[in-house]
C-alpha positions in Angstrom: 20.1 6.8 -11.8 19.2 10.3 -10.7 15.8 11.5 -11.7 14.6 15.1 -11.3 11.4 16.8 -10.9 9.5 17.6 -14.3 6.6 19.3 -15.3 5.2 16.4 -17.5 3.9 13.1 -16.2 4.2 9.8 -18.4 2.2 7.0 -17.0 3.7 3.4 -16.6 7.0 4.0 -18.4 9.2 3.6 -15.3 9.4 6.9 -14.6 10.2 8.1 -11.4 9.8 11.8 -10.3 10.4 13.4 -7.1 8.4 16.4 -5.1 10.9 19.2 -4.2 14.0 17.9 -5.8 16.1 15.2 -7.3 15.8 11.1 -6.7 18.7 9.0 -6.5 17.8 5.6 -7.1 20.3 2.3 -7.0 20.3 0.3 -10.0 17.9 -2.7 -8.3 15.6 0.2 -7.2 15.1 0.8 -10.7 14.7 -2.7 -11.2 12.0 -2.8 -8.5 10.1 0.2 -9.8 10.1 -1.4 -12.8 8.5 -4.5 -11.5 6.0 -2.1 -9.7 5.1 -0.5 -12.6 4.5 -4.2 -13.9 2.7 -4.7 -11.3 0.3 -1.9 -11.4 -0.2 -1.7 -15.2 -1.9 -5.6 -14.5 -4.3 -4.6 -11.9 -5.7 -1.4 -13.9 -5.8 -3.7 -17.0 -7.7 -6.4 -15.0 -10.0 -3.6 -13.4 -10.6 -1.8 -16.5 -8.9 1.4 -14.8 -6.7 4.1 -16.1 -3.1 3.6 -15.2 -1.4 5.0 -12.3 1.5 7.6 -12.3 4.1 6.2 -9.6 6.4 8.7 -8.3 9.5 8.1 -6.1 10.5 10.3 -2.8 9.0 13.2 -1.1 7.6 11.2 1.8 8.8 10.2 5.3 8.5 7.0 6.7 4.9 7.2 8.2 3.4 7.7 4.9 5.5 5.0 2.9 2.8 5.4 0.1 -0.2 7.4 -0.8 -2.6 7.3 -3.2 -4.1 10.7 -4.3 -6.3 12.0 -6.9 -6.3 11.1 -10.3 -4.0 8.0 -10.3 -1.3 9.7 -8.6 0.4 7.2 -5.9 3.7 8.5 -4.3 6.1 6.0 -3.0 8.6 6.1 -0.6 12.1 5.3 -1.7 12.5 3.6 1.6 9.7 1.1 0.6 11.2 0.0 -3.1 12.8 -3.0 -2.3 11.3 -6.0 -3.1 8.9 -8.6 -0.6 6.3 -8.6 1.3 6.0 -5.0 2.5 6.5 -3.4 -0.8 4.2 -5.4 -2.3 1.4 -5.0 0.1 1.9 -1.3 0.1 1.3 -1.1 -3.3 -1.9 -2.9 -3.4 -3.3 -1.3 -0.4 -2.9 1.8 -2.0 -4.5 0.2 -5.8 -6.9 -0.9 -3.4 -8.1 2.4 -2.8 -7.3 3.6 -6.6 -9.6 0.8 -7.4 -12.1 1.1 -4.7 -12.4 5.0 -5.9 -11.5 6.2 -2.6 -11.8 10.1 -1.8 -10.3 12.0 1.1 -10.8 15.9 2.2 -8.5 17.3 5.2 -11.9 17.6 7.7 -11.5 13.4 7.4 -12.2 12.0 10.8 -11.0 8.5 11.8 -14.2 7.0 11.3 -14.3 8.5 8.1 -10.8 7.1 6.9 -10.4 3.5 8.8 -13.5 1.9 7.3 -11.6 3.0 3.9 -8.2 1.8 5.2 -9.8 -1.5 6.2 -11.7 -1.9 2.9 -8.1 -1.2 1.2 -6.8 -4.1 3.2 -9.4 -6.6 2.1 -8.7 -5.5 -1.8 -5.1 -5.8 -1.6 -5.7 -9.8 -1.3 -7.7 -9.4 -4.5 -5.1 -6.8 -6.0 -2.5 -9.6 -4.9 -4.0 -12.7 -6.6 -4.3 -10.6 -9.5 -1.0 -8.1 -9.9 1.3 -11.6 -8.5 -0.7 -14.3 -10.0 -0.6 -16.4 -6.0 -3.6 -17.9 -4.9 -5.8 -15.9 -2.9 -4.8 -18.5 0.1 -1.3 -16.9 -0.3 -2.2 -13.0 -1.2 -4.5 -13.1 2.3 -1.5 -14.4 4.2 0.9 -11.9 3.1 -1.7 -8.9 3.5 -2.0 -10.8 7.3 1.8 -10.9 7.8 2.5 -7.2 6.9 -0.4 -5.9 8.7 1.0 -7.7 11.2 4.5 -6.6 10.5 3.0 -3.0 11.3 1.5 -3.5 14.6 5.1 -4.6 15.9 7.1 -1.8 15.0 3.9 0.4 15.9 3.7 -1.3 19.5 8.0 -1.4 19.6 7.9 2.6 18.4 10.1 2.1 16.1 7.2 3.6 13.6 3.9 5.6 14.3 0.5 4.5 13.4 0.2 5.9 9.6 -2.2 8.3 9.3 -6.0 7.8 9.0 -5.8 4.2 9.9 -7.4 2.3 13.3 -5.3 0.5 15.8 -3.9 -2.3 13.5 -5.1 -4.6 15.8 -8.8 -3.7 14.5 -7.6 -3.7 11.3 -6.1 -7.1 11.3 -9.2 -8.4 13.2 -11.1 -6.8 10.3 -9.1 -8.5 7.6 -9.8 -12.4 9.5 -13.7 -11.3 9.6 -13.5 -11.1 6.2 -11.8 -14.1 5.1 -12.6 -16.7 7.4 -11.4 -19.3 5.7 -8.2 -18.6 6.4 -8.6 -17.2 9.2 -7.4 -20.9 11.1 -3.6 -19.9 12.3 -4.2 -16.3 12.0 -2.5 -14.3 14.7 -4.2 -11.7 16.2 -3.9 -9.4 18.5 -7.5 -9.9 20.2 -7.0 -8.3 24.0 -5.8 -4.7 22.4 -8.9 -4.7 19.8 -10.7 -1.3 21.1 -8.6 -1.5 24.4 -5.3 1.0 22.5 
């Protein structure tokens, strides 16, 4: 399915729009952005938000998702296929959609990491709710792609996304918060503030 850029922007219908151009997307990428928009449309509900406008290409792998203002989340097509990343991603970033999170450019780091963190922490909550897993479950997936992240940060095979802390701190963060799963958590305690 190609889908060009339009002027108009339907929420929640499935619709995916591109910056700058046209989106090609395979059949089960369709399928996926479907189950997104699935996905999505139960959180707002849940949280009593307005629905989110998803659209589909215009970023590079170090920003597989944002979330901008007014409901507006842009989504890598590198990061539609199903599992643990995608699904993270997306509530991280209805984390900070629900959360009400605001950034300017003059943003320092110790502006945007508390943010990031606090994004983190929801997307168990966001997790429980848009999946319907226990919370047991949403925390251990949130754990497994922050996780997921410091590797191929630490291997260089991606760069630290924007605005976030080491994911060390990040994942040290997330176990602070929910310490009672905390108990076969890996971390990554002797690079914590020593990057």
């Amino acid at each position: 399915m190609r889908l060009c850029r339009v002027a108009l922007v339907v929420p929640l219908i499935g619709l995916a729009l591109s910056f700058g151009g046209c989106v090609t997307l395979t059949p089960g990428q369709q399928v996926n952005l479907e189950e997104m928009r699935v996905f999505s449309k139960r959180v707002t509900d849940a949280y009593g938000k307005s629905p989110v406008y998803i659209l589909v290409g215009g970023l590079n792998d170090r920003a597989g998702a944002t979330m901008e203002a007014g409901g507006l989340m842009r989504f890598s097509t590198l990061r539609l296929d199903p599992g643990l990343n995608r699904d993270w991603l997306l509530a991280h970033e209805l984390g900070h959609y629900v959360l009400a999170h605001r950034w300017t450019n003059g943003d320092t780091l110790s502006q945007t990491a508390p943010r990031e963190m606090e994004a983190n922490a929801e997307a168990v909550k966001i997790l429980v709710v848009g999946l319907g897993v226990s919370e047991d479950v949403a925390y251990r997936r949130v754990h497994e792609a922050l996780w997921g992240l410091e590797r191929s940060v630490r291997s260089g095979t991606r760069a630290l996304p924007r605005g976030h802390a080491p994911i060390c701190e990040e994942i040290a963060n997330l176990v602070a918060r929910y310490p009672a799963y905390s108990e076969g958590s890996r971390l990554c305690v002797a690079q914590v503030g020593g990057r």
